[in-house]
C-alpha positions in Angstrom: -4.6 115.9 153.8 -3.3 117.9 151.2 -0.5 116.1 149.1 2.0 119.1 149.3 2.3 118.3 153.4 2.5 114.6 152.7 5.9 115.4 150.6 7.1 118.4 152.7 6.9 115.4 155.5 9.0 112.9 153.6 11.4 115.6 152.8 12.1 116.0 156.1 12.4 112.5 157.2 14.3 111.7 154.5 16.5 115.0 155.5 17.4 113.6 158.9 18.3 110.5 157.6 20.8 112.0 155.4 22.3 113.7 158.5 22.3 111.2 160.5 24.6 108.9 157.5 27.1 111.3 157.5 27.5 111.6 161.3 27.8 108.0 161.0 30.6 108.1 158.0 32.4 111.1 159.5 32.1 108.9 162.7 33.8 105.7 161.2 36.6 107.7 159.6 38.1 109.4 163.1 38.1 105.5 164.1 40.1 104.4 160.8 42.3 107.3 161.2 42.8 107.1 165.3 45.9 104.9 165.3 46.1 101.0 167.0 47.5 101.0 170.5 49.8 98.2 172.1 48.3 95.7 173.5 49.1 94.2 177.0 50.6 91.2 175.9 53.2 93.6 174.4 53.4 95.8 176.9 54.4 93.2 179.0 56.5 91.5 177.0 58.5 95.2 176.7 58.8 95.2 180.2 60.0 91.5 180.7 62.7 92.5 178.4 63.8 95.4 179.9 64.4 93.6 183.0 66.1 91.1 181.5 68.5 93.7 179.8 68.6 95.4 183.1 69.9 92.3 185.4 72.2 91.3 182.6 73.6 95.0 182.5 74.6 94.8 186.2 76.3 91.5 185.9 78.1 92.7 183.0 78.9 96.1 184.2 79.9 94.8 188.1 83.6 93.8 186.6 84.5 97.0 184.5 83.3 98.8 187.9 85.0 97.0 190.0 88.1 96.4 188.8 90.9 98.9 189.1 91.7 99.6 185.4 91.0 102.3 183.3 88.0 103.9 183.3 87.6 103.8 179.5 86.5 99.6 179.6 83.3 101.1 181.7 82.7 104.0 179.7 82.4 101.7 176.2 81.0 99.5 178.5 77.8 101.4 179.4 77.5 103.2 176.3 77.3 99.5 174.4 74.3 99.3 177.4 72.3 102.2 176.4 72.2 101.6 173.4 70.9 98.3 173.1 68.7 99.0 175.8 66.8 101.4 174.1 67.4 100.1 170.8 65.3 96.9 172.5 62.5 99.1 173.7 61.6 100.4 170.3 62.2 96.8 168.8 59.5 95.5 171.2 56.8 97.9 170.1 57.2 96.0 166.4 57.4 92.5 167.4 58.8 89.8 169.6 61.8 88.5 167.5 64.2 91.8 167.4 64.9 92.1 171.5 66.0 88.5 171.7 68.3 89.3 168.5 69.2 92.3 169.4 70.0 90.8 173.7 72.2 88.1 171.9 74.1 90.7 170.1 74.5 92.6 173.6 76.0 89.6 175.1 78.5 88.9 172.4 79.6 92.4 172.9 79.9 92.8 176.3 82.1 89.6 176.4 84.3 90.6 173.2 84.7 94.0 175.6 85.2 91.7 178.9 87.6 89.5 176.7 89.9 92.7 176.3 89.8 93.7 179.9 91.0 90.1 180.9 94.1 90.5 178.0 95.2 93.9 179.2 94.6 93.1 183.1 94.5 89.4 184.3 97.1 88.1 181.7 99.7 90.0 182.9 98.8 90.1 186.6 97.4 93.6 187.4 95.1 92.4 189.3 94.6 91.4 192.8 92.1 88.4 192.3 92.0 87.8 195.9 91.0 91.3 196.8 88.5 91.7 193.9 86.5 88.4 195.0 86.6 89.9 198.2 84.5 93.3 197.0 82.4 91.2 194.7 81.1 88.7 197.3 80.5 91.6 199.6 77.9 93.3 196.5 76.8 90.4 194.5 77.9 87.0 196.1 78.7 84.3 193.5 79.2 87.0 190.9 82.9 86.8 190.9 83.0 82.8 189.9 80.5 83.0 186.9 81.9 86.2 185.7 85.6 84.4 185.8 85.1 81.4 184.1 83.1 82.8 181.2 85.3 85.5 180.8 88.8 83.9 181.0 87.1 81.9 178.3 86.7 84.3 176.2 89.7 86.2 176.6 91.9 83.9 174.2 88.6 84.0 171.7 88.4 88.0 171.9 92.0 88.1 171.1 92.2 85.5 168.4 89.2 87.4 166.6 91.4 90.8 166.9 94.3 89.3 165.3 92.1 87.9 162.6 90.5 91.2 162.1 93.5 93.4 162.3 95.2 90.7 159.5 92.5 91.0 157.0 92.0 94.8 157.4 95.4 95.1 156.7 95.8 92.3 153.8 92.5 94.7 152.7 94.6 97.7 152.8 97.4 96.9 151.1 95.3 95.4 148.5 93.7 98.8 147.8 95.4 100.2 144.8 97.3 97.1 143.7 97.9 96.6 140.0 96.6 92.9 139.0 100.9 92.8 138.0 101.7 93.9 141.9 99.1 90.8 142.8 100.6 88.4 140.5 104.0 89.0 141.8 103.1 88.6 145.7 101.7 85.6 144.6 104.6 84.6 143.0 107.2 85.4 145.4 104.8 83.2 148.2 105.5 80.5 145.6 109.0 81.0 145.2 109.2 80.7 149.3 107.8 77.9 149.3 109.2 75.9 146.2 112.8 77.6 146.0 113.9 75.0 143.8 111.3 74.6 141.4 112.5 75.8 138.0 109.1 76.8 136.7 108.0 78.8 139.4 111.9 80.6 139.5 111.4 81.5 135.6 107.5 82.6 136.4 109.4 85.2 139.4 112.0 85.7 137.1 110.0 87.1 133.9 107.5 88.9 136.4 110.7 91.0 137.8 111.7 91.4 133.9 108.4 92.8 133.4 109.1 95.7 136.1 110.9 98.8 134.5 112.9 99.9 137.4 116.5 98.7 137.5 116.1 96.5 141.4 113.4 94.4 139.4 115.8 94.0 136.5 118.9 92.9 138.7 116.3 90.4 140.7 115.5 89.1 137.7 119.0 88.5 136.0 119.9 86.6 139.6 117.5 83.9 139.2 118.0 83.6 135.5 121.9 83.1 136.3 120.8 80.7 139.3 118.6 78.8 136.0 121.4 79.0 133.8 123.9 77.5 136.1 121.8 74.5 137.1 120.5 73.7 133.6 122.0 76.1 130.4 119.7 75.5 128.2 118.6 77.9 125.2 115.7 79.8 126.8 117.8 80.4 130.1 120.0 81.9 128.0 118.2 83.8 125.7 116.5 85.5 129.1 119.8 86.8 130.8 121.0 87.9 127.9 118.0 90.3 127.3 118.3 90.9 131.1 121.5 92.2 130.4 120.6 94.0 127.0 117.9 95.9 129.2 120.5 97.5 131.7 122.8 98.3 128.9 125.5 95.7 129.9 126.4 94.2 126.1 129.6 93.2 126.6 127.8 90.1 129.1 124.7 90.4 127.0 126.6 89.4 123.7 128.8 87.0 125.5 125.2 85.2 126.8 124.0 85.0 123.0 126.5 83.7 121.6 127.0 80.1 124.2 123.1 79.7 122.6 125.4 79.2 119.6 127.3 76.3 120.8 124.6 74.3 122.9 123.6 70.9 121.4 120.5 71.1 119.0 121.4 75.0 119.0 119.0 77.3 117.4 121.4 79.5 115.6 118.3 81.7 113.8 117.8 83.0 116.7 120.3 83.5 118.4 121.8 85.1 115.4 118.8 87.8 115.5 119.8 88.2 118.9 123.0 89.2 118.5 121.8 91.2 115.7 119.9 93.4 118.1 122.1 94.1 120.7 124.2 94.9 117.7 122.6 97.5 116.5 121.1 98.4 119.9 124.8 99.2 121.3 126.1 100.8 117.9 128.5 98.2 118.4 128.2 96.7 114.6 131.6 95.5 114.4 131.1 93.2 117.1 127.7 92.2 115.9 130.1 91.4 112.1 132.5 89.1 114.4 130.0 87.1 116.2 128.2 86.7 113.5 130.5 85.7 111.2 131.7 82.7 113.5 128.2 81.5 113.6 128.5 81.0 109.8 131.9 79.3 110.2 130.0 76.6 111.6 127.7 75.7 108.5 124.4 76.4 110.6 120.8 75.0 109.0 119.5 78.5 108.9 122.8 80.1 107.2 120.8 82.4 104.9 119.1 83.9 107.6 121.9 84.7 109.1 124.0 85.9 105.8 120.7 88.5 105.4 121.5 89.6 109.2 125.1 89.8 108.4 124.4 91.7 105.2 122.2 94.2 107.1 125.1 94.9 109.5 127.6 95.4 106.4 125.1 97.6 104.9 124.7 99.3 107.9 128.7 100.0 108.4 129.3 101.2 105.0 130.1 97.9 103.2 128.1 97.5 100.2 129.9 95.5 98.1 130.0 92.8 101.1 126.5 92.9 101.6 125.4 92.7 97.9 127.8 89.7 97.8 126.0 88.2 101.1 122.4 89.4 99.1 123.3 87.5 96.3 124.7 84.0 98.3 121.2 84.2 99.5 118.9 84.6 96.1 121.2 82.0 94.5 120.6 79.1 96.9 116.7 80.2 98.3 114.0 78.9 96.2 112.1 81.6 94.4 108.4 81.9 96.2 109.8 81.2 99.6 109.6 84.2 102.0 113.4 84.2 102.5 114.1 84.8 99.0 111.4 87.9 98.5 113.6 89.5 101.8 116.9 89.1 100.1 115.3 90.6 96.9 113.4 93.5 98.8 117.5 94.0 100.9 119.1 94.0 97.5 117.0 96.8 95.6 116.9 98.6 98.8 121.0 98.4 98.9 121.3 99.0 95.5 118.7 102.4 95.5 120.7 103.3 98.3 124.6 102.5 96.6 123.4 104.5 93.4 
């Protein structure tokens, strides 16, 4: 046999085998790509499901049927129904765990929804219980006792949960757009209800108010510094109300406040000197500033220099030079050089003198 028949043979052979591969591959790809059916045990667990969402839908529907309220309790009622019910079917295709969840969450609603029917209808006596077991034991018998009890049960729970609910959203809402100073106030006003007599949490309220730039705020907070100052006048009580007073331009009261700092025991006359100082040049009213301060001095204070370079500021200020060059120079002569007291009065007196040449 010639050899150009033997390999013309092969060829072919070889050929069909080739063709017969790819019908196999091609074959083997449509079954990859042909998707997975159900099986039966899921099939039939979809369908025990269904049933079980079914029987539970007519007990729960029977009493927003049956009972003679407004139609809107059935119409939430069955919508609530067809969702979950569908919303199981499709859960049951992917596994066994999401229609029990999702039957649970069905339940809880329905009864929240039954809980409001009971509030609206039965608490208040709407309706006629002996006629309604009446129509039920004529359609389901024994519905009407295991509907009753579980649902006046959770009537005071459905309730309870709405008040909750409707607290926080609202706590949540008036939250929105709070400053963290609006926050810290409510919280200090709860504490000042509830510990009216505490001093710290009255001066805490007190300097919150202060902090507020509308006049109400200011006028809360010179109240409870007054109700401070009355039950214990010490200097920072003082101090307060008398910048409460400064703020809404009352400095007749406000230098009246600084200067009883001034005759407290273990008085700090530095500063209430500066205070009166301000409101001194605050109000214009220099000459008062002069008196007060001046009286202060009468009483041979520890910080008397200090309060001679305030008092020379307010001479200097009104036109007297030659007093407050005096005052200056009271001040150089009995401060140690170096200290920061004596480098004021210094910087005072060439700024005076610039100024009086």
């Amino acid at each position: 046999m010639p050899l150009r028949q033997v390999f013309g043979g092969l060829n072919r052979v070889l050929e069909k085998m080739n063709d017969f591969q790819n019908m196999n591959i091609g074959a083997d790809q449509l079954q990859t790509a042909k998707p997975l059916g159900r099986s039966c045990v899921s099939h039939l667990f979809g369908m025990l499901m269904s049933a079980i969402f079914l029987l539970l839908g007519v007990l729960v529907m029977a009493p927003l049927v049956f009972v003679p309220v407004s139609s809107g309790y059935a119409v939430i009622g069955g919508g609530i129904f067809a969702i979950f019910f569908f919303w199981q079917r499709r859960a049951a295709r992917r596994g066994c765990f999401g229609p029990i969840i999702l039957l649970a969450m069905f339940l809880a609603t329905e009864l929240v929804l039954l809980g409001l029917l009971t509030q609206e209808t039965w608490t208040y006596g709407k309706v006629d219980h002996a006629k309604l077991q009446q129509m039920l034991d004529e359609h389901a018998p024994g519905l009407y006792a295991a509907v009753y009890d579980t649902v006046e049960k959770t009537g005071s729970i459905a309730r309870q949960v709405l008040q909750s609910g409707s607290s926080s959203i609202r706590s949540a809402l008036n939250n929105v757009g709070q400053s963290d100073s609006d926050k810290k106030l409510i919280m200090l006003e709860e504490a000042f209800s509830n510990c009216p007599g505490d001093p710290a949490v009255v001066l805490a309220l007190a300097d919150a108010y202060m902090a507020g730039n509308d006049l109400a705020s200011t006028r809360l907070a010179i109240a409870l510094y007054e109700a401070l100052v009355e039950t214990d006048p010490c200097d920072a009580f003082l101090s307060r109300l008398a910048d409460a007073y400064g703020k809404i331009f009352r400095y007749d009261i406000a230098f009246a406040t600084a200067v009883r700092r001034a005759w407290l025991p273990h008085a700090m006359m530095g500063r209430a000197a500066r205070q009166i100082a301000f409101f001194a040049v605050s109000s214009g009213d220099l000459p008062r500033g002069i008196f007060e301060l001046e009286n202060i001095l009468r009483l041979n204070p520890v910080e008397s220099e200090e309060i001679m370079l305030l008092l020379a500021g307010l001479y200097n200020d009104v036109g007297n030079k030659q007093q407050a060059q005096m005052l200056i120079d009271q001040v150089i002569a009995s401060t140690p050089a170096g200290l920061s007291l004596a480098e004021t009065a210094a910087k005072m007196k060439q700024a005076t003198g610039n100024r009086h040449e």
